[in-house]
N, C-alpha and C positions, 0 to 999 in steps of 0.2 A: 414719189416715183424714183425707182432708182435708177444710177446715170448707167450711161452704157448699153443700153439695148441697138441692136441690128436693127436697120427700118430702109426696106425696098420703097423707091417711088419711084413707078411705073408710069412715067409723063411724058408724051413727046415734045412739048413745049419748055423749050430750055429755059421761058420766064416764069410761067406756074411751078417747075421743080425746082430752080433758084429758091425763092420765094417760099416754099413749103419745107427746103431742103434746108436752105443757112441761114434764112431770118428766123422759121420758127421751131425746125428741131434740133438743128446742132447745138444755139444758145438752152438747151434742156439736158445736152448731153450725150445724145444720141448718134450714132456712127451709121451713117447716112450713106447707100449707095442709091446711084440714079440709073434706069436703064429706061431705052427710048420704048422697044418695042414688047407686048408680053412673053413672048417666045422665051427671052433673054429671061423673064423673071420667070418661066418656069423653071426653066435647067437651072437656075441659081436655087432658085426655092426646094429646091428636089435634091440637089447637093448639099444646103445647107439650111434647112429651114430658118426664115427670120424671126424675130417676135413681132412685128409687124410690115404688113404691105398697105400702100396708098397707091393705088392704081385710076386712074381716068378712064372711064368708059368709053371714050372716045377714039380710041387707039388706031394707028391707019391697021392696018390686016388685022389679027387677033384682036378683037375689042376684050373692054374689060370684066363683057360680062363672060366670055370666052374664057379668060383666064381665072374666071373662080371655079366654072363646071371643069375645066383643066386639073387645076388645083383638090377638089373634092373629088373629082377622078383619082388619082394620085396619093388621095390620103393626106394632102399637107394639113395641118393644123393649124399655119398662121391665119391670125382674125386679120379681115379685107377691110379701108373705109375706101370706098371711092369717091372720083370727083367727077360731079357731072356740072353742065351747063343751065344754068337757074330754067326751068321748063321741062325740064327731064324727069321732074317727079318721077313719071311710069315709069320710066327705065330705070331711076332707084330702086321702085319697089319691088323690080324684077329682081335687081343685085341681091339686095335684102332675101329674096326665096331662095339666091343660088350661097347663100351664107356669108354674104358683109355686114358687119357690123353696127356701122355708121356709114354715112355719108355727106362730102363737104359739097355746097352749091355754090360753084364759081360766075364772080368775083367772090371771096371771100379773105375776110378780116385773121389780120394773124392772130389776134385772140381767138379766134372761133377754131382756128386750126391748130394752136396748141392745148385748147380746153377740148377737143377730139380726138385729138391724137393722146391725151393724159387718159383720158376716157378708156381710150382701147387699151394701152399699155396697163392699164389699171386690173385691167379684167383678164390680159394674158396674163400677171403677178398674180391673181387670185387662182386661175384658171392651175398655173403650174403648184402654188402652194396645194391647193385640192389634189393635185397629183402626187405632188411628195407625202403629203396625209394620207391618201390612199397607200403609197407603195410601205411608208411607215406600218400602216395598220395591218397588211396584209405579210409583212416580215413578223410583227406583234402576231399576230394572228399563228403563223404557221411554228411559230415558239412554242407558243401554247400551244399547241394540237401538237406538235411534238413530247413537251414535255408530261402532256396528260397521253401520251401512248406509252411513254417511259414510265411513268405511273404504275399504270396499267398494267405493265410488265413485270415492277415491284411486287405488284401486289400480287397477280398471279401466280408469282414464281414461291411469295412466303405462302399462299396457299397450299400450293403443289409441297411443298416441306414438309406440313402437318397431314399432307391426303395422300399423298401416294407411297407405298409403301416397296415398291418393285422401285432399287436403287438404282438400277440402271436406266430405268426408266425415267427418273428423276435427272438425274444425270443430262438425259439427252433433253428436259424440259428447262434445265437452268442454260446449256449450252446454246437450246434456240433467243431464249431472253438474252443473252451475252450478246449473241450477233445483232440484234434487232436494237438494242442501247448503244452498243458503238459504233455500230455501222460497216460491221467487219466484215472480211468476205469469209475466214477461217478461222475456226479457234478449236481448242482442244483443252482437256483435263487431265494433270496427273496428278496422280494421289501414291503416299509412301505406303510402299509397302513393309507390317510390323516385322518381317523375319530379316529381310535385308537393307532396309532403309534406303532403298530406290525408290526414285520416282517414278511411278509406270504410266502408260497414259490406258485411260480407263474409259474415255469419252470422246468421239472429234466430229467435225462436220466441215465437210468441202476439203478433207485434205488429198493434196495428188498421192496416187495410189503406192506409192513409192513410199510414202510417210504414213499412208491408213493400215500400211500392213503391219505396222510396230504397234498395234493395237497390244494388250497386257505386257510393253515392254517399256524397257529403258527409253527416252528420246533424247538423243541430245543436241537442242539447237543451239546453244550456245549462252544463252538466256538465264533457262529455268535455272539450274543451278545457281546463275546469281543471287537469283529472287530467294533459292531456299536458304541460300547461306545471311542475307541477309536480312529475310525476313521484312523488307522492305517493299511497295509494288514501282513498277519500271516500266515509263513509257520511254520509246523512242522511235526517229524515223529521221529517212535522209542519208549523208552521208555516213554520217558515226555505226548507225545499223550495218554499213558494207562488208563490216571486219567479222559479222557474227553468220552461221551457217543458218538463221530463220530468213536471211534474207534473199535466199533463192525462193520462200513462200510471198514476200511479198515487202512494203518500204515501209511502214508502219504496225509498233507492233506497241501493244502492255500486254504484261504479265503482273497477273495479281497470286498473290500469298492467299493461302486459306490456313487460317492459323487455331488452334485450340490453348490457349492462354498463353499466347504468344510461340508456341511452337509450331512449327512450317509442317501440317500434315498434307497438303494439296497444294497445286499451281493450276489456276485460273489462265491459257495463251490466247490473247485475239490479234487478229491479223488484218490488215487495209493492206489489199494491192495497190493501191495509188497514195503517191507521197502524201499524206495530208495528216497532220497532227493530232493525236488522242489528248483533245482538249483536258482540263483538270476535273470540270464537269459530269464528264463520261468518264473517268477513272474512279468518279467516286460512286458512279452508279455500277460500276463491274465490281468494288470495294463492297459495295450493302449483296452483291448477289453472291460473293464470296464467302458474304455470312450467313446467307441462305445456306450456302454449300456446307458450312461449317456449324451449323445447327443440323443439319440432317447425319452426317458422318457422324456427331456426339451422340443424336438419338439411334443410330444403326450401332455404336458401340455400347451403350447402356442394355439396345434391345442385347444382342449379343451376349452380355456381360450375364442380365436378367436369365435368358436362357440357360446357361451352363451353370450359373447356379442352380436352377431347379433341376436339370439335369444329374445335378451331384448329390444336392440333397433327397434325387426320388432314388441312386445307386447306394444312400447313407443310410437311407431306410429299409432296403432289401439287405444290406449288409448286415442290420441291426437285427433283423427279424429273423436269419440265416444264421446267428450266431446264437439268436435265443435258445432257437429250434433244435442247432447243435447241444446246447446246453442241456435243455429239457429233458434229451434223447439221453443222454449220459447220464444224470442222477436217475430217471425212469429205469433205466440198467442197474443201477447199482443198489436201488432200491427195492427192485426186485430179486437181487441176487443177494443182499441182506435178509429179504425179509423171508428168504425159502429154510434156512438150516433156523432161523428164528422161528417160524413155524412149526418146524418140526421138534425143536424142543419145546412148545409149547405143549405139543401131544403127550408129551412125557412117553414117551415110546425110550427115548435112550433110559430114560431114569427117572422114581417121582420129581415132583418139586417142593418144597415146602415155601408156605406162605409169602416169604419175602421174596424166595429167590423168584414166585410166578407176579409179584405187583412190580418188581425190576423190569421183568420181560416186557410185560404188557408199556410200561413206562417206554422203553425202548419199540415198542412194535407203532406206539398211540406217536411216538416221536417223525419213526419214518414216514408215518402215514400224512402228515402237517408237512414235511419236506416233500415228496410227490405232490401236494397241492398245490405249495405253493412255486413250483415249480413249473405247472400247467398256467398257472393263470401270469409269469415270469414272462413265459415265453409266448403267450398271447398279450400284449403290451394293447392298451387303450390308443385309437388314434389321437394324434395330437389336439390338445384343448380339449378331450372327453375325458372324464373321472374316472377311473376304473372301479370295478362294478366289486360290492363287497362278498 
């Protein structure tokens, strides 16, 4: 038993509370006060609850079974033994229904009154360990059911990455996860812009209307530029925050980096109105959603990139087919503008021919005719990965 517990006895008999008081509980340790009448131990008990009371049932005005219905009125929680007068059974067993835990029957042996009085103390020790176990388990408890909602937010948020394809949309899905992990009342998104290398903010929630209007723009609270310059993330809160212009939004603030191989393209801001620290914990869970953020903007730049390439190559291929067609059109011209005064000397209209000079002609007529072919099937090209046709 450990020394030092509080122990109220409630005895009007200045020789039974001697007796109970300094032969058998102060040699244990115990810091001993005595009141005559129950009154006095209610208002003391009510002030300061003891870990144990010894009351006599016998009390002149309030008796003691008074002061237990008193006492569980009241809500006190110290365990009662009372003392009654050897005959009194019944009226123990009354004590006993209004919640005493023991009871001593006078005359009694100072053994019998330290081995009851060990008794009770014993079972308030257990009684408060059960309490501290409980209050233990129930902080254990609300850790976990915190840290599996944090989870939970994880995991939703890399889902939302690969599912949703409306980036603004995105956006406001990773900024709800930021507040609900740190516990913020404000946060917002900027992301660099590739033409001027500002940071714009592109995303916010709960910010006063004053700072929601700087939506697609520059924001300058004082902060984010740290963060981009050094590429570092930054909590702070309390007085140091006082010199920076975010703490007109609130006393608590980190700002995370979102970075693509190590370069600062976005800034991650959440905000606590009330001074209270962005533990290392919750930094690192605003740190894994900032790679959420930063796996979405790579795949919105690939999708992008993907894009204008096919866009070039379907303008490379109208170009290529535009030039063919040009081509085709021009020997077709010139082919037929060969082949007319060729013609016509074949007629032999200007003059005969004789044998060589008409197998020349034809030589030359059978030539242009191969060059207009293959001129048409030139400028009808085979789609890509098809043979062209012989």
């Amino acid at each position: 038993m450990a020394s030092g517990e509080q122990v109220f006895i409630v005895e009007s008999d200045p020789d039974i509370a001697d007796l109970i008081g300094r032969q058998s509980l102060k040699p244990l340790g115990c810091q001993v006060t005595v009141m005559g009448d129950a009154a006095s131990a209610i208002k003391s008990a009510l002030q300061t609850p003891p870990d144990l009371i010894i009351a006599n049932l016998n009390l002149p005005g309030l008796s003691g079974k008074d002061l237990l219905a008193a006492l569980n009125s009241q809500g006190v929680k110290s365990p009662v033994i009372v003392v009654a007068e050897k005959g009194q059974e019944a009226e123990a067993i009354q004590a006993f229904r209004l919640g005493a835990i023991d009871a001593l029957f006078w005359p009694a042996r100072d053994a019998e009154v330290v081995a009851c009085v060990e008794r009770a103390l014993r079972q308030t020790q257990e009684a408060r360990e059960r309490q501290k176990l409980d209050r233990q388990l129930k902080i254990t408890n609300d850790e976990l059911q915190r840290r599996l909602r944090d989870l939970t937010a994880i995991l939703a948020t890399g889902r939302a990455v690969v599912s949703i394809t409306d980036q603004r949309q995105l956006f406001e899905r990773i900024l709800d996860s930021s507040l609900q992990l740190s516990e913020a009342d404000i946060c917002w998104l900027l992301l660099r812009d590739e033409k001027t290398n500002m940071f714009l903010m592109r995303a916010q929630r709960n910010l006063p209307e004053g700072w929601a209007r700087k939506m697609d723009q520059a924001v300058d609270d004082g902060l984010s530029s740290l963060v981009a310059l050094s590429g570092e993330s930054l909590v702070m809160n309390g007085t140091p925050l006082q010199k920076f212009k975010i703490t007109a939004l609130g006393k608590s603030v980190a700002v995370i980096p979102i970075k693509i191989q190590n370069q600062v393209i976005g800034l991650l801001v959440v905000v606590r109105k009330a001074d209270r620290e962005i533990g290392r914990d919750t930094q690192t869970l605003l740190e894994a959603i900032a790679d959420y953020a930063s796996i979405s903007l790579v795949s919105a730049r690939l999708f992008r990139a993907l894009e204008e390439s096919a866009e070039n190559a379907s303008a490379g291929e109208k170009n290529r087919r535009g030039l063919f067609e040009h081509l085709r059109n021009i020997i077709r011209d010139e082919v037929e503008s060969a082949g007319y005064p060729l013609n016509l000397v074949m007629t032999e209209m200007p003059g005969p021919l004789n044998a060589e000079q008409r197998k020349a002609l034809e030589s030359v007529q059978a030539a242009l005719q191969r060059l207009a072919d293959a001129s048409e099937k030139t400028a009808n090209p085979a789609p890509a990965g098809q043979k062209p046709q012989n």
